[in-house]
C-alpha positions as CSV (number, residue, x, y, z in Angstrom):
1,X,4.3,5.6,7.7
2,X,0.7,5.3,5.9
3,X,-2.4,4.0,7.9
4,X,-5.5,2.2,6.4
5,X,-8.9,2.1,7.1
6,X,-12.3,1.7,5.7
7,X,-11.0,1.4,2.1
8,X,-8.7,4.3,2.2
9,X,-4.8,4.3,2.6
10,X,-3.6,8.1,4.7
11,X,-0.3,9.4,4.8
12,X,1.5,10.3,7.9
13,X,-0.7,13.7,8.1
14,X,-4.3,12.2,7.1
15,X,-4.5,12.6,3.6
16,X,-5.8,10.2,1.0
17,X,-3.1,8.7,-0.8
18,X,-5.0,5.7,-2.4
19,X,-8.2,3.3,-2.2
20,X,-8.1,-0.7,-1.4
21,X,-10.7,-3.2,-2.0
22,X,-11.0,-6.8,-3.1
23,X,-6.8,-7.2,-2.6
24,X,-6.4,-4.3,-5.0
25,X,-4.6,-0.7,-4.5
26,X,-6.0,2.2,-6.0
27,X,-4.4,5.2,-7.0
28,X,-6.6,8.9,-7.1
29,X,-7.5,7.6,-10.9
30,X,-8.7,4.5,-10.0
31,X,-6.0,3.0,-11.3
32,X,-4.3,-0.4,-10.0
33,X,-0.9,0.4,-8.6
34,X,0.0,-2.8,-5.8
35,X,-2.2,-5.9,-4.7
36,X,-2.3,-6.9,-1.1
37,X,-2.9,-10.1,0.5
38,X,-1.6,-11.9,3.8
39,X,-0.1,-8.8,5.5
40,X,1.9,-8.0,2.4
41,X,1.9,-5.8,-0.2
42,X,3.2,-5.8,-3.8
43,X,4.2,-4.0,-7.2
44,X,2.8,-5.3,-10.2
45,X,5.8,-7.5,-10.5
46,X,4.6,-9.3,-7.2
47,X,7.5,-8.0,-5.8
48,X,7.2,-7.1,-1.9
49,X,7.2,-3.7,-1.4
50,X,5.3,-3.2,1.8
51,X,3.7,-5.1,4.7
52,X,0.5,-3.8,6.4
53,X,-0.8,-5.4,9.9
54,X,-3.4,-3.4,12.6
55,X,-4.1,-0.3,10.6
56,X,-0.5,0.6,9.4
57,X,1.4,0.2,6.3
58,X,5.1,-0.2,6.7
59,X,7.4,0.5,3.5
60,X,10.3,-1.8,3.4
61,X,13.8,-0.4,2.9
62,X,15.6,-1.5,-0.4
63,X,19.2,-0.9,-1.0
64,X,19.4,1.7,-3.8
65,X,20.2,-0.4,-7.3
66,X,24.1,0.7,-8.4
């Protein structure tokens, strides 16, 4: 589980795993890699991939494709 705060996304151990600002997520190259908005969080399809509420991202679990 990622946290966020103050612009920056952490993984589980406290380590920068991206940027947000302005409904945008950052990757290390500045790159755009979700948006976010309303407690959720999505791929460049505008897919939902994760929801984020009180300083922790949660990843949604997705049936592997067959």
């Amino acid at each position: 589980m990622a946290t966020y705060s103050n612009g920056y996304v952490l993984d589980s151990l406290g380590k920068t795993i991206a940027t947000y600002s302005n409904g945008y997520v950052l990757d290390s190259l500045g790159k755009t890699i979700a948006t976010y908005s309303n407690g959720y969080v999505h791929d460049s399809l505008r897919k939902t991939i994760a929801t984020y509420s009180n300083g922790y991202v949660y990843t949604l679990y997705r049936e592997p494709k067959k």
